[in-house]
C-alpha positions as CSV (number, residue, x, y, z in Angstrom):
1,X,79.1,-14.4,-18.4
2,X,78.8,-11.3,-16.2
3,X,75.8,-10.8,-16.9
4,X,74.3,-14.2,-16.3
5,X,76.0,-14.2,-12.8
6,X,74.5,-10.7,-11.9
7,X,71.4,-12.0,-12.6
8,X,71.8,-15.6,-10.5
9,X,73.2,-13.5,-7.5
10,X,70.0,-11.4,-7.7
11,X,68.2,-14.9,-7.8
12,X,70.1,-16.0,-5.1
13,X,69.9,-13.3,-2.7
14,X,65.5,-13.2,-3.3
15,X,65.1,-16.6,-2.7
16,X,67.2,-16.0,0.6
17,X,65.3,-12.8,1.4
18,X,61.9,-15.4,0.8
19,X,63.2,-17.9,3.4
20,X,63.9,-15.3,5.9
21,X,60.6,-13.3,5.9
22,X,58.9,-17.0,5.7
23,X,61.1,-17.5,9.2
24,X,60.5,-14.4,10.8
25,X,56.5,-15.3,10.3
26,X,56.9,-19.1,11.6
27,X,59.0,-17.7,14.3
28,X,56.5,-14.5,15.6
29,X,53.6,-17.2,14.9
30,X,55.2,-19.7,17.3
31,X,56.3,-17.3,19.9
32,X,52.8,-16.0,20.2
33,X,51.2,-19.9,20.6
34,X,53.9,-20.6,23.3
35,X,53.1,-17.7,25.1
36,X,49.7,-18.0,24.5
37,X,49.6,-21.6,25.7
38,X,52.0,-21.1,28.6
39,X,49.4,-18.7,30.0
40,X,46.2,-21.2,30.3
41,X,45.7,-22.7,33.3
42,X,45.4,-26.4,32.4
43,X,43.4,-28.3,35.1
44,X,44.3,-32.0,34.5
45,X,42.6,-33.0,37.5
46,X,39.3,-31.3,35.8
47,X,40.4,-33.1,32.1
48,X,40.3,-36.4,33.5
49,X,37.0,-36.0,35.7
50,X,35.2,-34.6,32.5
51,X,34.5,-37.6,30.1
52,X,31.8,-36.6,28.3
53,X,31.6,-36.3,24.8
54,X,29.1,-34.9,22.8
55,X,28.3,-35.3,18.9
56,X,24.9,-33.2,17.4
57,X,24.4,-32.1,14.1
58,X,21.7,-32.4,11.6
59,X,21.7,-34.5,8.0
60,X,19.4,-33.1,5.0
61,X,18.7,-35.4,1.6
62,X,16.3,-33.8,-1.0
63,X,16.2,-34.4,-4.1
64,X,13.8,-32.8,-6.8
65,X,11.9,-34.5,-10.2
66,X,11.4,-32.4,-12.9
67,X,9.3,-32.6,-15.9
68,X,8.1,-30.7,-18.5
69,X,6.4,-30.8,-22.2
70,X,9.1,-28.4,-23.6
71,X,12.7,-29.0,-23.8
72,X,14.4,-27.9,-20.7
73,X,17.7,-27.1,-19.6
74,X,16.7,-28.3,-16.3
75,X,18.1,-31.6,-15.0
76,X,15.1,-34.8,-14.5
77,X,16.4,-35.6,-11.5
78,X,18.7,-33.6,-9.1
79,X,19.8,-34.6,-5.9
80,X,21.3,-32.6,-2.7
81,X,23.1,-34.2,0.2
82,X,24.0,-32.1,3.2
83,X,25.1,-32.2,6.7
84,X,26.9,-30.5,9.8
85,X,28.3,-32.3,12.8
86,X,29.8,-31.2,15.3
87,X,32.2,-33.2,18.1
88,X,32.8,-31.3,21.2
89,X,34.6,-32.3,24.7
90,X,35.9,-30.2,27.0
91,X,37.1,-26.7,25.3
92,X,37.4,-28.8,21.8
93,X,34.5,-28.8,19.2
94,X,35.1,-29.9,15.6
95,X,32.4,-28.9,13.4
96,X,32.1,-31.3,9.8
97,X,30.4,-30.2,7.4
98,X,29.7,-31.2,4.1
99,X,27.4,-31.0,0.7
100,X,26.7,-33.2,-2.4
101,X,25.3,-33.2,-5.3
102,X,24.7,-34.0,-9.1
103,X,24.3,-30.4,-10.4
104,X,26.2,-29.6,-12.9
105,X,26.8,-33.3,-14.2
106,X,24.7,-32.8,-17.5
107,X,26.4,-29.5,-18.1
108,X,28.3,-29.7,-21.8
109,X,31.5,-28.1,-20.3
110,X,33.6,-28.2,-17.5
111,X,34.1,-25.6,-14.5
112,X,37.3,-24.7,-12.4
113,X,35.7,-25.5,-9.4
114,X,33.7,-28.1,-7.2
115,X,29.9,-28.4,-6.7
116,X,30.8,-30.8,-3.9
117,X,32.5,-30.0,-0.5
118,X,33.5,-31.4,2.6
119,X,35.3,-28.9,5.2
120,X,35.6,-29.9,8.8
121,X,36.3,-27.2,11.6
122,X,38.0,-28.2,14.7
123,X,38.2,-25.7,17.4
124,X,40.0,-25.5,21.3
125,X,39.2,-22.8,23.1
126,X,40.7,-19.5,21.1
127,X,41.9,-21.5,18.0
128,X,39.9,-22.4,15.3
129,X,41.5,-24.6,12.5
130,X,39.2,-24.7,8.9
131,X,40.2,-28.2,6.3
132,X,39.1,-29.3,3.2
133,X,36.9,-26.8,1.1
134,X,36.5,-23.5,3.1
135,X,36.0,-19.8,2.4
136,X,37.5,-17.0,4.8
137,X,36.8,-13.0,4.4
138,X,39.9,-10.8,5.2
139,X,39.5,-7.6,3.4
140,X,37.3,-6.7,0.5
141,X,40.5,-5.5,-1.0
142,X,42.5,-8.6,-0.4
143,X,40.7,-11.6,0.1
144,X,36.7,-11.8,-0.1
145,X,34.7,-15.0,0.4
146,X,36.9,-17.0,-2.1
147,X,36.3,-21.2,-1.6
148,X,39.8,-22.5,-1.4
149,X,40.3,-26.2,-0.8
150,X,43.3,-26.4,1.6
151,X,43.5,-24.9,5.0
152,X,43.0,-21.9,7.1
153,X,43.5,-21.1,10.6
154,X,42.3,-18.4,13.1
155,X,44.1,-17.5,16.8
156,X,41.4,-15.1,18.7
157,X,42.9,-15.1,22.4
158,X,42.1,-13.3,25.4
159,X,43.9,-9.7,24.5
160,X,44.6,-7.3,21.7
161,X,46.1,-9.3,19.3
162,X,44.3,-11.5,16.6
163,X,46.0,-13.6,13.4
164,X,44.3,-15.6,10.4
165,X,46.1,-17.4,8.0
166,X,45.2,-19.8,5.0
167,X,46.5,-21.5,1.8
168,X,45.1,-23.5,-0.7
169,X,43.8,-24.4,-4.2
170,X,41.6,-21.7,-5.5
171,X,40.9,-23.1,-9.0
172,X,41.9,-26.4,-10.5
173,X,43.0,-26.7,-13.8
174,X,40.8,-27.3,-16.6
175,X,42.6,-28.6,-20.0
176,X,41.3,-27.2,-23.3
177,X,38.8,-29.5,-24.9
178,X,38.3,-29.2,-29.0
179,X,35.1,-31.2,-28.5
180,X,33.7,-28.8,-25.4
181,X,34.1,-25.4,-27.0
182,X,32.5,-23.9,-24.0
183,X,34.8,-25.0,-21.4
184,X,37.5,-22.3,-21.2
185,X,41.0,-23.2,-20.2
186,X,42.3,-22.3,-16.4
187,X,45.5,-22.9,-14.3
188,X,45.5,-24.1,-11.3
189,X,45.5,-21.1,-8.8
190,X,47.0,-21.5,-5.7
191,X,46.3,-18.9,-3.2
192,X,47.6,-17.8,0.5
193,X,46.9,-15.4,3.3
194,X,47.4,-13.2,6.3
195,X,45.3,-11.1,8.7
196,X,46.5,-9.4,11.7
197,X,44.7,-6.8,14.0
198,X,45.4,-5.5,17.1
199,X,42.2,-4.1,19.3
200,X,41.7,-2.0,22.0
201,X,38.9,-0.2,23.4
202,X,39.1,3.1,21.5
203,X,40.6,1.9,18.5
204,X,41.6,-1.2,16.2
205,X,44.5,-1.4,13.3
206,X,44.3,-4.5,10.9
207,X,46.2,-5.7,8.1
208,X,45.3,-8.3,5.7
209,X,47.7,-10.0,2.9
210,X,46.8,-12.1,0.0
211,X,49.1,-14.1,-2.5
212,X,47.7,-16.1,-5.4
213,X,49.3,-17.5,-8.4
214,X,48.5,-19.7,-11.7
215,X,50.7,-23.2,-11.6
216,X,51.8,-22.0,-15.6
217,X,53.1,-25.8,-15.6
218,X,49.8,-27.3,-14.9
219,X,48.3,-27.2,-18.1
220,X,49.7,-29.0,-21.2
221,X,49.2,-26.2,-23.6
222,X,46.3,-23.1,-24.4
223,X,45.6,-22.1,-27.5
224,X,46.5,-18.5,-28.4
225,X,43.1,-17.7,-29.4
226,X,41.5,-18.6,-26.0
227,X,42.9,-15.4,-24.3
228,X,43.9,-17.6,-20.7
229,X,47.4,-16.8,-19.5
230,X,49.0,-17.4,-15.9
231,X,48.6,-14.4,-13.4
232,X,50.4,-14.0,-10.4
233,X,48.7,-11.2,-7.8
234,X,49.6,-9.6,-4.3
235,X,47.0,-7.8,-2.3
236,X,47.5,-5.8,0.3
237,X,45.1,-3.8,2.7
238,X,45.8,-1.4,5.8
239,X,43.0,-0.1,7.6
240,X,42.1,0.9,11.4
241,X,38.9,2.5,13.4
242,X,39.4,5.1,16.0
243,X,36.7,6.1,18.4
244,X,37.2,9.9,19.0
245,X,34.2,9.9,21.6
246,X,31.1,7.6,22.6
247,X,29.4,9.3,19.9
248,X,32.2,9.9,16.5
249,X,34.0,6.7,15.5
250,X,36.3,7.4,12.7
251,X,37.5,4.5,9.9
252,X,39.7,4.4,7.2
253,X,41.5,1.8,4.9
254,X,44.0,1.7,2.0
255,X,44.2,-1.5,-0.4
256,X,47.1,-1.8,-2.9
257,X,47.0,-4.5,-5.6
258,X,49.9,-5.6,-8.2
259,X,48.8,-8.3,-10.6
260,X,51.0,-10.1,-13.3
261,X,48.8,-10.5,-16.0
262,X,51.2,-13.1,-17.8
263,X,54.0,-14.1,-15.6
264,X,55.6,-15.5,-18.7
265,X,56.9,-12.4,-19.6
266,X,60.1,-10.2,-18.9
267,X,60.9,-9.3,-15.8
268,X,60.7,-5.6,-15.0
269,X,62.0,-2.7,-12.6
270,X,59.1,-1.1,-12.7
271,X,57.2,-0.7,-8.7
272,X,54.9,1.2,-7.2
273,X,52.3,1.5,-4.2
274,X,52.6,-1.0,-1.3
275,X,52.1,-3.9,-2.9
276,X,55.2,-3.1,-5.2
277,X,57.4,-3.1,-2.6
278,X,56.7,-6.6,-1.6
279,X,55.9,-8.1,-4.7
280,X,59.4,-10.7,-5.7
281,X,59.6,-10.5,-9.2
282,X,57.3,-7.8,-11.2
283,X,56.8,-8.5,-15.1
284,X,56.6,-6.2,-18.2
285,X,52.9,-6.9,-17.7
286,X,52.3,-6.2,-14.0
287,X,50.5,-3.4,-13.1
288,X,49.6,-2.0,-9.7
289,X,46.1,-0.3,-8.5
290,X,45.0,1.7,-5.1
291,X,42.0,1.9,-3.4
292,X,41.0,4.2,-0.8
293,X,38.0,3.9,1.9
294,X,36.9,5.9,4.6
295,X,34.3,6.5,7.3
296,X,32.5,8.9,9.7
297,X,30.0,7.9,12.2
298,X,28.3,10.2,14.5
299,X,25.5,10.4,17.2
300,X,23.9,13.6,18.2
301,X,21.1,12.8,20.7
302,X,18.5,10.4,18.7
303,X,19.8,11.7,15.3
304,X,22.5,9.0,13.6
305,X,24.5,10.6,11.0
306,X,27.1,8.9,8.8
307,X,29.9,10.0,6.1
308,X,31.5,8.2,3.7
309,X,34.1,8.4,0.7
310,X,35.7,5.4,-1.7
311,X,37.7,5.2,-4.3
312,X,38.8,2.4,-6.4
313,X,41.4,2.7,-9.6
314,X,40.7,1.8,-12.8
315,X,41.4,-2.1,-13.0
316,X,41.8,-2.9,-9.6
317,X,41.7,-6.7,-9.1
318,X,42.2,-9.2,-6.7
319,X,42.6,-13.5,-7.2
320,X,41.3,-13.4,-4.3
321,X,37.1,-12.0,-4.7
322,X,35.5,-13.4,-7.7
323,X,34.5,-9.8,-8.7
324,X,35.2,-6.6,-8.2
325,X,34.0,-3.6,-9.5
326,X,36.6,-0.8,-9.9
327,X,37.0,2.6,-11.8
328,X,34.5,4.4,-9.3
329,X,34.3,7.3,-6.8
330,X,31.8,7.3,-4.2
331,X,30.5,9.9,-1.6
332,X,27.8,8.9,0.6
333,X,25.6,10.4,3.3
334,X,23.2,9.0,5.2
335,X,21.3,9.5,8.6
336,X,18.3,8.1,11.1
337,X,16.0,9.4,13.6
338,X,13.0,8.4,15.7
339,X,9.9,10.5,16.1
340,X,7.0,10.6,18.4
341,X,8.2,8.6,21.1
342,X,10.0,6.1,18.7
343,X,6.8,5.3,16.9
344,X,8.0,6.9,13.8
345,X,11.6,6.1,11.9
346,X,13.0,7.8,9.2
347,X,16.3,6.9,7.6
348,X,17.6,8.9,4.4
349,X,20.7,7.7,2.3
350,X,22.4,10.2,-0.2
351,X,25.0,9.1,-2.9
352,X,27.1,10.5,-5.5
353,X,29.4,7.9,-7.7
354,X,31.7,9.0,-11.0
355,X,33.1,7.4,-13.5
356,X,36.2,7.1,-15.6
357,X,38.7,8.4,-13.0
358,X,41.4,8.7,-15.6
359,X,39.7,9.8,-18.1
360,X,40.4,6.7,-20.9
361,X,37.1,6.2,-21.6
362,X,34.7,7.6,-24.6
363,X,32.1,7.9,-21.9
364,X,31.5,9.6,-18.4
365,X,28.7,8.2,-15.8
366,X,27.6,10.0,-12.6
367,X,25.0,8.6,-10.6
368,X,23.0,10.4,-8.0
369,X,20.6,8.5,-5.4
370,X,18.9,9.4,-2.8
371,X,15.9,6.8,-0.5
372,X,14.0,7.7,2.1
373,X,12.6,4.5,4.3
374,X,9.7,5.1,6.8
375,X,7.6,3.0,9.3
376,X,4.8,4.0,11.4
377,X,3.1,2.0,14.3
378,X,-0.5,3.2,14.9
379,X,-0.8,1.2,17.5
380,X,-0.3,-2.1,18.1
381,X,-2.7,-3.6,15.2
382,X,-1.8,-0.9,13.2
383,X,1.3,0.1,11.5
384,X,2.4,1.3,7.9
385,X,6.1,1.5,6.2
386,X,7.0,3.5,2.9
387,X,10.4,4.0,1.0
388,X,11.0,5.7,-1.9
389,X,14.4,6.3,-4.0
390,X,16.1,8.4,-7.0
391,X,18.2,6.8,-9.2
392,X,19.5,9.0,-12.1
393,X,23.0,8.1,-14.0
394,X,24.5,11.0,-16.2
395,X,26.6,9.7,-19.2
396,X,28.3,12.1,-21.6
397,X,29.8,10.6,-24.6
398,X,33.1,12.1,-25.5
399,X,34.4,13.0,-29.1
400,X,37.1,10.1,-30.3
401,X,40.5,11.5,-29.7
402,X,42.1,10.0,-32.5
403,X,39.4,11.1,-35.3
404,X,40.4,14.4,-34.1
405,X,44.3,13.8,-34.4
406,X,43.7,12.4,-37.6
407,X,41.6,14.7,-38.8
408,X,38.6,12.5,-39.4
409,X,36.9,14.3,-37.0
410,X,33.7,16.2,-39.2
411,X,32.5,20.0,-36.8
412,X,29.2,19.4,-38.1
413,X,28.6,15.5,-36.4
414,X,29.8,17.4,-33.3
415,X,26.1,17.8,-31.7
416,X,26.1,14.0,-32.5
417,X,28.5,12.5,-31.0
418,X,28.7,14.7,-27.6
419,X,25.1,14.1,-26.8
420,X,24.2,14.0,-22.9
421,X,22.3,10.6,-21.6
422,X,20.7,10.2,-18.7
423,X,19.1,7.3,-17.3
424,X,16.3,8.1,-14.4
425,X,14.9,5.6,-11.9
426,X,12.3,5.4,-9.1
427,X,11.2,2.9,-7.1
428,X,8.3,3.1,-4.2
429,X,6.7,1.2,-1.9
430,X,3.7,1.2,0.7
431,X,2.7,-1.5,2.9
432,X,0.4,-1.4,5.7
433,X,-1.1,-4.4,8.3
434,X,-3.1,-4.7,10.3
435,X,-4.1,-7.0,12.9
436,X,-7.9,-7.2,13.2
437,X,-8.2,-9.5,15.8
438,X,-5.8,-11.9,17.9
439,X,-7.7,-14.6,19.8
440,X,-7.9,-17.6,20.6
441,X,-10.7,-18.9,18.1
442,X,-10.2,-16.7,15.4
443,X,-7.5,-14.9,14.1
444,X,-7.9,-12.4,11.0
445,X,-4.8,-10.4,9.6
446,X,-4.8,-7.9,6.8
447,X,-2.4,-6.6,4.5
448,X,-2.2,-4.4,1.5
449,X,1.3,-3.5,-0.5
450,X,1.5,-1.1,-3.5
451,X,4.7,-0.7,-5.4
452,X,6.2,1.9,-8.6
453,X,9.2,0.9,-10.8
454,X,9.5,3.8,-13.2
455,X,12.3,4.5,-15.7
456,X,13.1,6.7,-18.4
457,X,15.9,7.4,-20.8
458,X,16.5,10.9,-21.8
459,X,18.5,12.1,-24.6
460,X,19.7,15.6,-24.5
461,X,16.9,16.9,-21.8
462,X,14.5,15.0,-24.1
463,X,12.5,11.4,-23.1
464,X,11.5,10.2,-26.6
465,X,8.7,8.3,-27.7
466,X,9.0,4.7,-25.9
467,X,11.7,5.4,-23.7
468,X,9.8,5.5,-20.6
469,X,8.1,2.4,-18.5
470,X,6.0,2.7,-15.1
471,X,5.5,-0.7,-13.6
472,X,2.7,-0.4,-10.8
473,X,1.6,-3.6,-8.7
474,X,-1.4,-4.3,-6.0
475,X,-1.7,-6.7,-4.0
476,X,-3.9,-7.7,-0.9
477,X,-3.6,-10.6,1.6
478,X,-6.3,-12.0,3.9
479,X,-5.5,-14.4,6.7
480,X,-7.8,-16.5,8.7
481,X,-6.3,-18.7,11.9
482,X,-8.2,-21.2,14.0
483,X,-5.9,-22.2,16.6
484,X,-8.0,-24.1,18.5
485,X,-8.5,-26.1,15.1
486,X,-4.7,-25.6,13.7
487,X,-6.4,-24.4,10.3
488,X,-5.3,-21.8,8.6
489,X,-6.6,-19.9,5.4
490,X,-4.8,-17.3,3.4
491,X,-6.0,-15.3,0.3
492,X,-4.5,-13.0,-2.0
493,X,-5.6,-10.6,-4.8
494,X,-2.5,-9.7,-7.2
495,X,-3.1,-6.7,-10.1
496,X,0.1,-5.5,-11.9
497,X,-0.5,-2.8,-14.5
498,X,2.6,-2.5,-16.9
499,X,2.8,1.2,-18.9
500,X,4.8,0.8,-22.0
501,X,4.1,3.8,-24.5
502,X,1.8,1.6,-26.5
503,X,2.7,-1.6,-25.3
504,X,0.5,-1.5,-22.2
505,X,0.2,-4.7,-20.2
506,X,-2.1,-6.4,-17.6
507,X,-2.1,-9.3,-15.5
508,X,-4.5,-10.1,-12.5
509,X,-5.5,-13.1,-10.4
510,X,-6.2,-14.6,-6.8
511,X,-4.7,-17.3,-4.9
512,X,-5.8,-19.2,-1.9
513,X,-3.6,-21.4,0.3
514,X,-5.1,-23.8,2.8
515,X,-3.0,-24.8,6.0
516,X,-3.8,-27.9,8.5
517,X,-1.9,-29.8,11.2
518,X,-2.9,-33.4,12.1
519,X,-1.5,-35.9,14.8
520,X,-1.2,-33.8,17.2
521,X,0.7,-31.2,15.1
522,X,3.0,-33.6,14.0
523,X,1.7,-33.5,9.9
524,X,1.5,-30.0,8.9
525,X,-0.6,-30.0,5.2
526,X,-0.5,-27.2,2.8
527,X,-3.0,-27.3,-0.5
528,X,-3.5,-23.8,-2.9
529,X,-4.0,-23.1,-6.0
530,X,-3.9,-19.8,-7.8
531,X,-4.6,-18.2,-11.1
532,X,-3.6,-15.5,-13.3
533,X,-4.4,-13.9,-16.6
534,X,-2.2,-11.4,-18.7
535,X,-3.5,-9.2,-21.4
536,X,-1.7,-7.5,-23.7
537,X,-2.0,-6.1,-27.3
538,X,-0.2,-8.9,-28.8
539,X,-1.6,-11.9,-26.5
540,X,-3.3,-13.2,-23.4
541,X,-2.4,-15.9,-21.9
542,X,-3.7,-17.5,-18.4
543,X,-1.6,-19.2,-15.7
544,X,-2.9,-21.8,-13.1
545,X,-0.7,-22.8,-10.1
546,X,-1.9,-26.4,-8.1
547,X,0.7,-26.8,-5.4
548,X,0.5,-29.2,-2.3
549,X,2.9,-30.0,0.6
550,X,3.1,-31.9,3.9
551,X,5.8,-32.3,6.6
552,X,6.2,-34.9,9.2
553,X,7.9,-34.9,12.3
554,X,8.6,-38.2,13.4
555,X,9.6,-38.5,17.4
556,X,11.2,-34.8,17.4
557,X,14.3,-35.9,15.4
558,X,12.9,-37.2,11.7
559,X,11.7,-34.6,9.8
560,X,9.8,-35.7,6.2
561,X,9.0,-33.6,3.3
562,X,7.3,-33.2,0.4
563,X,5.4,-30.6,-2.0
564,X,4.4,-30.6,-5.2
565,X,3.7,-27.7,-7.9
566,X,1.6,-28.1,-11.1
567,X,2.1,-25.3,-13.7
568,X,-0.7,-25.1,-16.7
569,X,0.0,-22.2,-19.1
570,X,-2.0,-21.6,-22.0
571,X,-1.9,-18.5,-24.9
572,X,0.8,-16.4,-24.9
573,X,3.1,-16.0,-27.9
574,X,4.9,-19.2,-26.9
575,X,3.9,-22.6,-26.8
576,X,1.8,-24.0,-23.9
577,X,3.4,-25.6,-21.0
578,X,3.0,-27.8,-18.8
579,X,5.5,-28.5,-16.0
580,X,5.5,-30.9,-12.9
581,X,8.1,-30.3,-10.0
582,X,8.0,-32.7,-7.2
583,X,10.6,-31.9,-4.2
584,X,11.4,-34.5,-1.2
585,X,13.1,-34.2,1.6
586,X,14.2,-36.3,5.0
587,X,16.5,-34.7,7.7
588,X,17.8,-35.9,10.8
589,X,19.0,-34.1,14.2
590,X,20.8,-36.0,16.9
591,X,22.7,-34.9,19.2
592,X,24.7,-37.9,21.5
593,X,26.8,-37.8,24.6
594,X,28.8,-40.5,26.5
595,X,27.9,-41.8,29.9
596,X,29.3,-39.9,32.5
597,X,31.6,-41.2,35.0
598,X,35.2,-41.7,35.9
599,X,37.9,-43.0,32.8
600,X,39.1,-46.3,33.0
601,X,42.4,-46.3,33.7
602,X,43.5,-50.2,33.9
């Protein structure tokens, strides 16, 4: 009986220390509004003088026909309603915004969240207000880009001082389905957040809060074999920039995560890292991850030069990104600088990225890049860019621990099983344009672009027989422009050249795209076509393209669409296709006022 009274006390005095931190928020929150607001001028005399109010936007309809002589997974018919408008008066705009549509209706299985949204924005002078289905960005560690449907609101005054906050749905519940085997089971996730940052001129400190958690109750039941339990998670960042000079700006931020991977279970003791000290009721299966990220940037005359470290423990998560990648180390270097009187630009990047911080895993992987980007301008007709970069990832493959302890482990499969991977990639690129002549009767524009992808596995400082591939592609572009005639004709030649040990490829072909505008430039015509044929040693097989396309603008506002593409393909070691895609399109952009003049006031 003791026990169970401890135990309610402790109950008790959370849920009290809940509703006081929830007060001191409201409170701070509604002392800054009322000093905020008592410090605007509010010129009534100008309010009632100002009648006007204005409503612009645009609305967009397409919708897109499909059709093919092979089954597809592609809908028939698939149609997309969207559309922004925005009300404004005064200081006070109220952005609406929304998007509809049938993907996704012939899918076999459900999803946790909505392909159609509506969000409206309203906004008076430093406060911005976001309702309905929305997506804010507070920390990459916290919350990142994650469509809620609910609310959010931003304060961005006049001073140092700025606050976001939101709350919402996150994922809705999706009940198991013995006849939808695909559809996996979810809670509804509720989620809620907080960002705060104080800004001077020499230097900024921000923290951001996230809260989410699975509605356990809002499913009837899961089957065990599904894997889906309820998770509970608090994210926490802390980061700030400090400008040393004009020239060095230092930045730095810490992200702490504690996620509940089942908050059915036992409650636990156990904290640690900031987000353990907040967190209300920790589990047996809550865990809690760091991250670490930080910055140097530097000028030293032209030359830009930039540090950078991060580090992310193994399993750090957040409800509040869709992914994240974690269980990495990263050390980056990277610079810029202009040459011959800021005609030439070199930039350089240089990274270094590990693995398996804790050392859990059979494997280790370290990657080493490095690019180098150019650009050159002749003159002004003239001018050529170039990039090239490294990419080589080490693995080593580690002897299994437990063969070892239980002496399964065999010294002569040693050399097996500790063998030393590495994966190398390059990629470059040259481009180079020029502009042969700009006039008013003719215009002529020329182009050529070259491009390497080459990779190659190496085993034990060996690349063996089929483990290496050098992709190469040509291509050159002519363009000819009559102004005076509003014709334009463009023309490409495309050669790829695929090097497979001895599974060499080859595919080549032209293209040729003709451009008109009619009515005085109000019915802008597109017709091409284009070609291509592949040979390889187990097929050939030839591709032609027929597309077409017109837009109409009708009296500045109505804007009409459509294009069609043809695909014929023939050989090949699949079955020939043909395929007809057929897009159209209307939009309309208005934007309204009200007559001026003086309010009624009878």
């Amino acid at each position: 009986m003791k026990i169970t009274t401890t135990k309610n006390k402790q109950r008790i005095r959370r849920t009290s220390t809940y509703f006081l931190r929830i007060q001191y928020v409201l409170s701070g929150i509604g002392l800054f509004l009322g000093g905020c607001l008592q410090a605007q001028d509010l010129d009534f005399e100008a309010m009632s003088q100002a009648t006007d109010l204005k409503i612009n936007g645009a609305v967009t309809a397409n919708s897109v026909f499909y059709n093919s002589n092979q089954r597809s997974s592609r809908e028939p018919f698939t149609y997309y309603l969207q559309g922004n408008i925005n009300l404004s008066w005064l200081t006070f705009s109220m952005p609406i915004s929304y998007s509809l549509t049938n993907q996704g209706n012939e899918l076999n299985y459900q999803v946790p969240y909505k392909f159609n949204r509506l969000s409206i924005h309203p906004k008076w002078k430093w406060i911005t207000a976001h309702i309905g289905d929305a997506s804010m960005s507070f920390s990459p560690y916290t919350l990142d880009g994650h469509q809620f449907t609910g609310a959010g609101l931003e304060l961005t005054p006049e001073g140092p001082l700025n606050i976001s906050v939101m709350g919402g749905q996150l994922l809705k519940a999706v009940k198991p389905d013995e006849f939808q085997p695909q559809t996996l089971p979810t809670f509804r996730r509720m989620g809620y957040g907080v960002k705060t940052s104080w800004e001077k001129e020499i230097y900024k400190i921000q923290f951001s809060g996230f809260y989410g958690r699975d509605e356990k109750n809002s499913l009837p039941y899961i089957p065990d074999d599904r894997g889906v339990t309820p998770k509970e998670n608090l994210a926490l960042s802390l980061g700030g920039e400090l400008a040393i000079t004009k020239d060095i700006k230092l930045s730095a931020e810490y992200g702490s995560s504690a996620i509940t991977r089942d908050t059915r279970d036992a409650s636990s003791s156990y904290r640690r890292g900031l987000s353990g000290l907040f967190i209300g009721n920790p589990k047996n299966s809550t865990q809690y991850y760091s991250a670490y990220k930080a910055g140097l940037e530097f000028r030293v005359e032209k030359m830009q030069w930039g540090v950078g470290y991060e580090r992310v423990d193994p399993g750090y998560e957040t409800l509040g990104a869709y992914y994240f990648t974690n269980d990495f180390e990263n050390i980056t270097v990277h610079g810029s600088r202009p040459f011959l009187n800021d005609r030439l630009n070199i930039a350089f990047n240089l990274g270094y990225q590990r693995d398996n911080l804790e050392n859990t895993k059979e494997q280790n992987t370290r990657r080493i890049v490095g690019a180098v980007n150019a650009s050159l301008q002749l003159s002004e007709k003239l001018n050529f860019t170039g990039s090239y970069s490294n990419f080589t990832t080490y693995t080593n493959q580690r002897l299994n621990q437990f063969d070892q302890i239980n002496h399964y482990y065999d010294p002569e499969q040693e050399y097996l099983q500790t063998f030393r991977y590495e994966q190398l990639s390059q990629n470059a690129n040259i481009n180079a344009n020029w502009n042969i002549s700009a006039k008013d009767k003719l215009s002529q524009n020329f182009n050529f672009n070259y491009s390497l992808a080459a990779s190659a596995n190496k085993t034990d400082g060996v690349i063996r027989r089929g483990q290496a591939s050098n992709f190469h592609n040509f291509s050159t572009a002519y363009n000819l422009t009559f102004p005076q005639k509003n014709l334009s004709i463009s023309t490409l030649l495309n050669y790829t050249y695929v090097d497979i040990t001895d599974n060499d490829s080859r595919s080549w072909g032209p293209s040729v795209t003709l451009n008109k505008k009619l009515l005085n430039q109000t019915l802008n015509t597109n017709i091409g076509v284009s070609y291509n044929t592949s040979e390889s040693k187990q097929a050939n097989s030839q591709i032609i393209n027929l597309r077409g396309g017109a837009t109409y603008t009708l009296f500045k506002k109505h804007n009409f669409n459509l294009t069609g593409i043809y695909l014929i393909k023939s050989g090949g070691t699949t079955a020939d296709l043909n395929e007809l895609t057929v897009t159209f399109g209307y939009g309309y952009s208005f934007d309204l006022g009200s007559p001026k003049g003086k309010p009624n006031n009878n």
